[in-house]
C-alpha positions as a LaTeX table, in Angstrom:
\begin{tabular}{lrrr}
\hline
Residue & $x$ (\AA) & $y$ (\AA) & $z$ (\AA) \\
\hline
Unk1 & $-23.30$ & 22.70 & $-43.61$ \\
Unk2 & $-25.24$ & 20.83 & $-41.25$ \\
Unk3 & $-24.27$ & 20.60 & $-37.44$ \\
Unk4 & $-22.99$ & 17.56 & $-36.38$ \\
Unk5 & $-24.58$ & 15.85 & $-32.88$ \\
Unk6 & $-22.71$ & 13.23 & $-30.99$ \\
Unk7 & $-25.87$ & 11.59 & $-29.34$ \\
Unk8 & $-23.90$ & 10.47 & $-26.94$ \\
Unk9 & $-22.43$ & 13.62 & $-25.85$ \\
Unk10 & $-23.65$ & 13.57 & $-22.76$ \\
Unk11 & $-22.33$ & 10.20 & $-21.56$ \\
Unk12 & $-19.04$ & 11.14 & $-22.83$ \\
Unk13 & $-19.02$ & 14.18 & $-20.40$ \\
Unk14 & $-19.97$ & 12.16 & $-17.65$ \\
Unk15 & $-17.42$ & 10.12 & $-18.37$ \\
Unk16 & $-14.64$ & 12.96 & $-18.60$ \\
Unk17 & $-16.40$ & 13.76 & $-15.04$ \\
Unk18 & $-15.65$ & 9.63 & $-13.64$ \\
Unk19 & $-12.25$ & 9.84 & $-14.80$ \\
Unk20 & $-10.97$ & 13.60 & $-13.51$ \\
Unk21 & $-12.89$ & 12.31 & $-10.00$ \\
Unk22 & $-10.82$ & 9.10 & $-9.87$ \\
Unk23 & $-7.35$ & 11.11 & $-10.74$ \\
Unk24 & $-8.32$ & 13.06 & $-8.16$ \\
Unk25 & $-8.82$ & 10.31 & $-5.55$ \\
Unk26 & $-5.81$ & 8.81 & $-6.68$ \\
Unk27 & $-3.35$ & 11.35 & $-6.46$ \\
Unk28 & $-4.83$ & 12.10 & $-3.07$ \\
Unk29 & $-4.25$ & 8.48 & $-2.10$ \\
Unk30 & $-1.09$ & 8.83 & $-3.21$ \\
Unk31 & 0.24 & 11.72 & $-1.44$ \\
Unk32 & $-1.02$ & 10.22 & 1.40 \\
Unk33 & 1.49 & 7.06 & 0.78 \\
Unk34 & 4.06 & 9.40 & 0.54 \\
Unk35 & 3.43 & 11.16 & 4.01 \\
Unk36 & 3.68 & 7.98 & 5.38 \\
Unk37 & 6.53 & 6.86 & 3.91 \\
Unk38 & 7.88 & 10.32 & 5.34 \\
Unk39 & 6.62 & 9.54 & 8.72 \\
Unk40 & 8.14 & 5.81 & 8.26 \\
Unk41 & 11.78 & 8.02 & 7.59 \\
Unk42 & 11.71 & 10.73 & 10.28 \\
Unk43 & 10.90 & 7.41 & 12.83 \\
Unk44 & 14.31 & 6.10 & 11.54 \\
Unk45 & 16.17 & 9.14 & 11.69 \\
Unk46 & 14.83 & 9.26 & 15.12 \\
Unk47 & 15.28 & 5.71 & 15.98 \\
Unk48 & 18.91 & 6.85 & 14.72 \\
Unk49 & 19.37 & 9.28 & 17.43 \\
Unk50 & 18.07 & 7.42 & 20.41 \\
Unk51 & 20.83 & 4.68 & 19.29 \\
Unk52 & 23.18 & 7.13 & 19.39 \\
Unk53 & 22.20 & 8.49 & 22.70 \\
Unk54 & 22.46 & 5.01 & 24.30 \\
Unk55 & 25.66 & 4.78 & 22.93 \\
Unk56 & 27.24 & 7.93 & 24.37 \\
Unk57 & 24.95 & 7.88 & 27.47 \\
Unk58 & 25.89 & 4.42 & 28.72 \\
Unk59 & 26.92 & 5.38 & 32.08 \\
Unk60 & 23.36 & 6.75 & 32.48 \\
Unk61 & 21.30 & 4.12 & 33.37 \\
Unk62 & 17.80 & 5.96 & 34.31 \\
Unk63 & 18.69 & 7.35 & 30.80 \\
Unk64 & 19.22 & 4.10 & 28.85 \\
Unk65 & 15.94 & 2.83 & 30.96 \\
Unk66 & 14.39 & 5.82 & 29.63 \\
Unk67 & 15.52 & 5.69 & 26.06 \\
Unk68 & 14.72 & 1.55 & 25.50 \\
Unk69 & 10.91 & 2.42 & 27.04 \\
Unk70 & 11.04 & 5.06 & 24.03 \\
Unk71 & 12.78 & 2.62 & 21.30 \\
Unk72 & 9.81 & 0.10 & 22.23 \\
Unk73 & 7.47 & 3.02 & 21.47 \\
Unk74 & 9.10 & 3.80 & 18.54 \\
Unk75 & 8.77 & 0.35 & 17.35 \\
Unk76 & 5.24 & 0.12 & 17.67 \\
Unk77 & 4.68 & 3.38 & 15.97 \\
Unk78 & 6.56 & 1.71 & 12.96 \\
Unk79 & 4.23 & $-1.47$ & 12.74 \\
Unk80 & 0.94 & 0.64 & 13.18 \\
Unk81 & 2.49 & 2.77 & 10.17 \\
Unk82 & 3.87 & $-0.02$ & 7.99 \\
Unk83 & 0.40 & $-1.29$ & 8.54 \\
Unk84 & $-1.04$ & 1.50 & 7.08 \\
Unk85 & 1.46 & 2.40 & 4.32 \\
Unk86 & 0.65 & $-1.30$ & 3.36 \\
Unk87 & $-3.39$ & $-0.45$ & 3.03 \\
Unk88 & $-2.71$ & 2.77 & 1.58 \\
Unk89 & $-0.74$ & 1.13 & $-1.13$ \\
Unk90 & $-3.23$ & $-1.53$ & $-1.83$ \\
Unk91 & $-5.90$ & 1.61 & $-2.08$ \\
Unk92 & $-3.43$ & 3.05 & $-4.41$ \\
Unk93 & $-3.38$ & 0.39 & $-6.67$ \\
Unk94 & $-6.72$ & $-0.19$ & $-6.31$ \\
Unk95 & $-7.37$ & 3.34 & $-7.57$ \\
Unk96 & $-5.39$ & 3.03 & $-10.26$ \\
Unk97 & $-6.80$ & 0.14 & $-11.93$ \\
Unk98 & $-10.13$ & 2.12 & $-11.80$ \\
Unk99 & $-8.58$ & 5.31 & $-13.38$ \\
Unk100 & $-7.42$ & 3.21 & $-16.25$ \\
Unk101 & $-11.03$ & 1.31 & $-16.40$ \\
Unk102 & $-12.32$ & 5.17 & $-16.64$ \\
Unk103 & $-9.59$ & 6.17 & $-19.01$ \\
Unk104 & $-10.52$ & 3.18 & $-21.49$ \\
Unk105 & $-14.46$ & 3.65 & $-21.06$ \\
Unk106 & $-13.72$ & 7.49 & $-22.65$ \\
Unk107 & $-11.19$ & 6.63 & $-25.04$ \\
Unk108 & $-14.02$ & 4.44 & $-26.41$ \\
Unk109 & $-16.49$ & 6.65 & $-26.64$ \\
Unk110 & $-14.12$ & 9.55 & $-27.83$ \\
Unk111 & $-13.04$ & 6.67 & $-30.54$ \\
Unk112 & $-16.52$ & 6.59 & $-31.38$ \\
Unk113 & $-17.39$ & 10.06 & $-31.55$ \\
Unk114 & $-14.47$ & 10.25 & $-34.31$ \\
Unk115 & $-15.73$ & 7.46 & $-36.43$ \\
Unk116 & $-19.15$ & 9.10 & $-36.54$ \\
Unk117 & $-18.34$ & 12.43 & $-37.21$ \\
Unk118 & $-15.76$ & 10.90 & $-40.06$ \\
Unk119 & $-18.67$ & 9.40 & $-41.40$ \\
Unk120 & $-21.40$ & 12.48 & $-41.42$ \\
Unk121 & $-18.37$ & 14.07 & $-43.04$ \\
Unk122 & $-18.38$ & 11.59 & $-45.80$ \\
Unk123 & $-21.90$ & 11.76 & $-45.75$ \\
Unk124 & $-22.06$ & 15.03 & $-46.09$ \\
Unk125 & $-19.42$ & 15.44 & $-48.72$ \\
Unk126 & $-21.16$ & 12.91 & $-50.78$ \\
Unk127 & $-24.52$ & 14.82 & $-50.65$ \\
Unk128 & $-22.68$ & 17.98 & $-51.24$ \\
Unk129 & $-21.13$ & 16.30 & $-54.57$ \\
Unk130 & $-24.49$ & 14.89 & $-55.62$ \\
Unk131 & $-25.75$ & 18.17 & $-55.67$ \\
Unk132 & $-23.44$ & 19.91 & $-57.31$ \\
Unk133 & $-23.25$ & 17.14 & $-60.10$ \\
Unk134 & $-26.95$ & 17.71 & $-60.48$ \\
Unk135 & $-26.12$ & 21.17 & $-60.87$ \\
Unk136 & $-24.11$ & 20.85 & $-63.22$ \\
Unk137 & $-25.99$ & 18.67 & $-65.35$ \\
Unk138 & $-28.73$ & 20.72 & $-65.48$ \\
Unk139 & $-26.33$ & 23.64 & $-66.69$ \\
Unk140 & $-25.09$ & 21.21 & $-69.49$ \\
Unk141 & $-28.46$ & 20.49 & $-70.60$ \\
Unk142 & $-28.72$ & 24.11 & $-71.09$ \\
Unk143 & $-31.26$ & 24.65 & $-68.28$ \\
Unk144 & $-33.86$ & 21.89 & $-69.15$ \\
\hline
\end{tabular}
């Protein structure tokens, strides 16, 4: 049988190549959402505590002085991550979109490679059945 060539073999590897790259970058992106969406909880949990601090500290007013100066802090630290966790999610989708783009531009080609090698197949079969009818003719004929 003869060896079947996909002549475009070599784009379809590149291709496999694009698309494990952009999975790649966007699982990394993603993880990265997701630390900051940890560092967005563990600043509430925190924020948590200082509240209750100023609540059973009241007396303590160098404390509570203390403890709003941090709360302010605290609050920026929130925006400048929210900021962040707000690009990083944009980036995220961003990626995505362009891992599907690269998942549809292989699934083409793989679609294609299919349909060719179905037809060399058939091709090949059909060859393979001309012969042998040939062959067999020629046997009928008694050798002639």
């Amino acid at each position: 049988m003869a060896k079947y060539n996909f002549k475009f073999d070599k784009i379809l590897s590149l291709r496999n190549k694009e698309e494990e790259q952009a999975e790649n970058n966007y699982l990394k992106l993603k993880k990265e959402l997701q630390e900051l969406n940890k560092q967005l909880q563990e600043l509430e949990f925190e924020k948590e505590e200082v509240f209750d601090n100023l609540r059973n500290d009241a007396a303590n007013i160098n404390a509570h002085i203390e403890l709003r100066n941090y709360l302010k802090r605290l609050r920026a630290l929130k925006l400048e991550i929210e900021k962040k966790q707000k690009e990083k999610a944009q980036a995220v989708e961003k990626q995505f979109q362009y891992l599907m783009e690269k998942k549809k531009e292989r699934k083409t080609l793989e679609k294609l490679k299919e349909k060719e090698s179905e037809r060399f197949i058939k091709e090949f079969l059909a060859s393979e059945q001309k012969e042998l009818d040939e062959l067999g003719r020629h046997y009928t004929t008694g050798g002639r």
